[in-house]
PAZAPA-4460 file (N, C-alpha, C; in steps of 0.05 Angstrom, whole numbers, plus 32768, in hexadecimal, padded with zeros to 4 digits):
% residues 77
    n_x    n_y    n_z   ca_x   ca_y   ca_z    c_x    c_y    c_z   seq   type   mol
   8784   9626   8C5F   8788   963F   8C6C   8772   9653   8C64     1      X     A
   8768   9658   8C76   8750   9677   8C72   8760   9685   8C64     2      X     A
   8755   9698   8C59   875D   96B2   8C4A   8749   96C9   8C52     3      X     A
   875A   96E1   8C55   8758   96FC   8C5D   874F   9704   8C43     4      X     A
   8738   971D   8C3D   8731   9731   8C2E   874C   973C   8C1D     5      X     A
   875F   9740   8C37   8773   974B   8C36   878B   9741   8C2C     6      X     A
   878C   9724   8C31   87A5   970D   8C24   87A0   970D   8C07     7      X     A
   877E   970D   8BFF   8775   970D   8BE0   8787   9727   8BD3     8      X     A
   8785   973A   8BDA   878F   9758   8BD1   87B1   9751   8BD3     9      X     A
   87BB   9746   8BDD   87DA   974F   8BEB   87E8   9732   8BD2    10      X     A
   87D0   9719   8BCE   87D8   9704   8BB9   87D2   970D   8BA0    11      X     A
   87C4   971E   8B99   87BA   972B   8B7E   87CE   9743   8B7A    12      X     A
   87DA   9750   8B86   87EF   9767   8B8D   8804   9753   8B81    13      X     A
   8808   973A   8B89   8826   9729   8B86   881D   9728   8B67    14      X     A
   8809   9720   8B5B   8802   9711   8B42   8807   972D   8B2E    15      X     A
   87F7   9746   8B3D   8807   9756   8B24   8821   975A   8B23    16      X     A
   882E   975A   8B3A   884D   975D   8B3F   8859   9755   8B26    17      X     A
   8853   9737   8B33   885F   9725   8B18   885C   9724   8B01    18      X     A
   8845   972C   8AF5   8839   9736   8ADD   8851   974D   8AD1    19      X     A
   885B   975D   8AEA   8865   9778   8AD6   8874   976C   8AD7    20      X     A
   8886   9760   8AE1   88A5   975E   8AE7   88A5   9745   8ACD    21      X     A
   8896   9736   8AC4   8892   9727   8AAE   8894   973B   8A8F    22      X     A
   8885   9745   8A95   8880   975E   8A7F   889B   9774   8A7A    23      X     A
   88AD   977B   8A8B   88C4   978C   8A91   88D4   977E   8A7B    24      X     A
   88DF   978F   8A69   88F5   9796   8A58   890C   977C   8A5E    25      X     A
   8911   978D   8A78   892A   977C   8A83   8926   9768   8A98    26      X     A
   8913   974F   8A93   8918   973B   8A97   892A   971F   8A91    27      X     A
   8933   971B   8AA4   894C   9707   8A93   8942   96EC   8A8E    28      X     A
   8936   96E1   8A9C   8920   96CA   8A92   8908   96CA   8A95    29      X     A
   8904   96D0   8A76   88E0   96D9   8A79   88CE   96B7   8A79    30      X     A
   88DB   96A5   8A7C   88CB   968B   8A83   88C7   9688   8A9D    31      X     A
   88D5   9691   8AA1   88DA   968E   8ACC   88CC   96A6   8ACA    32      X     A
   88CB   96BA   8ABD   88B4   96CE   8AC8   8897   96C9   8AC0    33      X     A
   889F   96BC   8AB1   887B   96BA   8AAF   886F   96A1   8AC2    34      X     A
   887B   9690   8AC2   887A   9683   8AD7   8872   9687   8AF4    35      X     A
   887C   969A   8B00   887B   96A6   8B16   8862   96B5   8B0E    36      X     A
   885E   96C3   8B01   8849   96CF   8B00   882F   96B9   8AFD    37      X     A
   8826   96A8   8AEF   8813   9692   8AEA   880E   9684   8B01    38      X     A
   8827   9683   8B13   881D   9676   8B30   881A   9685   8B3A    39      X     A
   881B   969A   8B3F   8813   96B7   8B4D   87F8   96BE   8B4F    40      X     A
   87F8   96BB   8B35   87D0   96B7   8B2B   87C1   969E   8B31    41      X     A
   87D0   9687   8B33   87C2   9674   8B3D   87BF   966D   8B57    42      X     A
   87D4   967F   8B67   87D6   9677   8B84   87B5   9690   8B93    43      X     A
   87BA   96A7   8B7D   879E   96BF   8B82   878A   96B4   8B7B    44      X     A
   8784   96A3   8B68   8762   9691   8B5F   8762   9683   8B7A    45      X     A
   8776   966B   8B79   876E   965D   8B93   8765   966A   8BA6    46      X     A
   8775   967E   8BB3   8767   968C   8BC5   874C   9694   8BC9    47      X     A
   8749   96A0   8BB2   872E   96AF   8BAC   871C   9697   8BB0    48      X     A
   871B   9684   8BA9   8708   966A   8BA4   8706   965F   8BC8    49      X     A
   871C   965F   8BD4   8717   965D   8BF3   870A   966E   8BFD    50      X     A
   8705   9682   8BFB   8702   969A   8C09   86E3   969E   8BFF    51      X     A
   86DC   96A5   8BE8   86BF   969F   8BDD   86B4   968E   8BE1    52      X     A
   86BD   9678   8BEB   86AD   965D   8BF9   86A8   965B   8C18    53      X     A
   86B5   9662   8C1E   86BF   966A   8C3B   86A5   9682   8C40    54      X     A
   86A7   968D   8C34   868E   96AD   8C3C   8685   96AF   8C28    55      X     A
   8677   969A   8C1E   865C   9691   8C0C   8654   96A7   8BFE    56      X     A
   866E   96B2   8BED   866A   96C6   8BE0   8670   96C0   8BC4    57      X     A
   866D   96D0   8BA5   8672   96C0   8B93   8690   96CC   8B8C    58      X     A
   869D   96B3   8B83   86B2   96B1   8B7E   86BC   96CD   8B67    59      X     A
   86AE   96D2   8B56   86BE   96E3   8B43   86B4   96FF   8B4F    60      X     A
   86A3   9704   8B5D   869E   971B   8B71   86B4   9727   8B82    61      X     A
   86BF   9707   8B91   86D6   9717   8B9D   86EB   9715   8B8E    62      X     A
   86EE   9704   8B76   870B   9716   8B68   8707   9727   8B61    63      X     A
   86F0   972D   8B54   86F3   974C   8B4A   86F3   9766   8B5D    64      X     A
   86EE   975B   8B78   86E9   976D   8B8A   8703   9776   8B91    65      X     A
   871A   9760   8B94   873D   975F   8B9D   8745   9765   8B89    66      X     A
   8740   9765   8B6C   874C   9770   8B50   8748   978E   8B56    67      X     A
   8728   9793   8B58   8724   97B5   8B62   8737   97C0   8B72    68      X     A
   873B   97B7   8B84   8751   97C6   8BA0   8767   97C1   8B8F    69      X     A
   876F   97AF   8B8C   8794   97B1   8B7D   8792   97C4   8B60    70      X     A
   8787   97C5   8B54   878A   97CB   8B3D   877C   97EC   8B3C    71      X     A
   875E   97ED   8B4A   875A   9809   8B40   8759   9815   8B66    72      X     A
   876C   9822   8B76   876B   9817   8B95   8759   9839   8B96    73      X     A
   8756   984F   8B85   874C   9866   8B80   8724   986C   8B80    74      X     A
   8720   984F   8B7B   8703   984E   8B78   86FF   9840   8B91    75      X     A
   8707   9835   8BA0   86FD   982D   8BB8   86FB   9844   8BD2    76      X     A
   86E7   9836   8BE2   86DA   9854   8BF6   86C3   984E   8BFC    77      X     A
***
């Protein structure tokens, strides 16, 4: 499956999701949460690795590019 600019941002969005909700106080199984979160992150590398190959761009360029938008969305413009 191709990947969107935009699918990278919206699967890196899921991976922090899961990150907090792993991290939250009141998780009731933090194995199943971290879990979810680790494939969350692995389902956003894969991506990234299609997508940087795909538009012969380098791979840690555009994660950090989809980490930028999700994480700092104030510096983009």
């Amino acid at each position: 499956m191709a990947h969107t600019f935009e699918d990278l941002v919206q699967l890196e969005q899921a991976a922090v999701q899961a990150h907090q909700h792993y991290l939250s106080p009141d998780v009731d199984d933090p194995d199943a949460a971290r879990q979810a979160w680790v494939d969350a992150a692995a389902v956003f590398q894969a991506a990234v690795t299609e997508y940087a190959a795909a538009e012969g761009k380098s791979r840690v360029d555009v994660e950090m590019a989809a980490k930028k938008t999700v994480r700092h969305p104030e510096t983009e413009g």
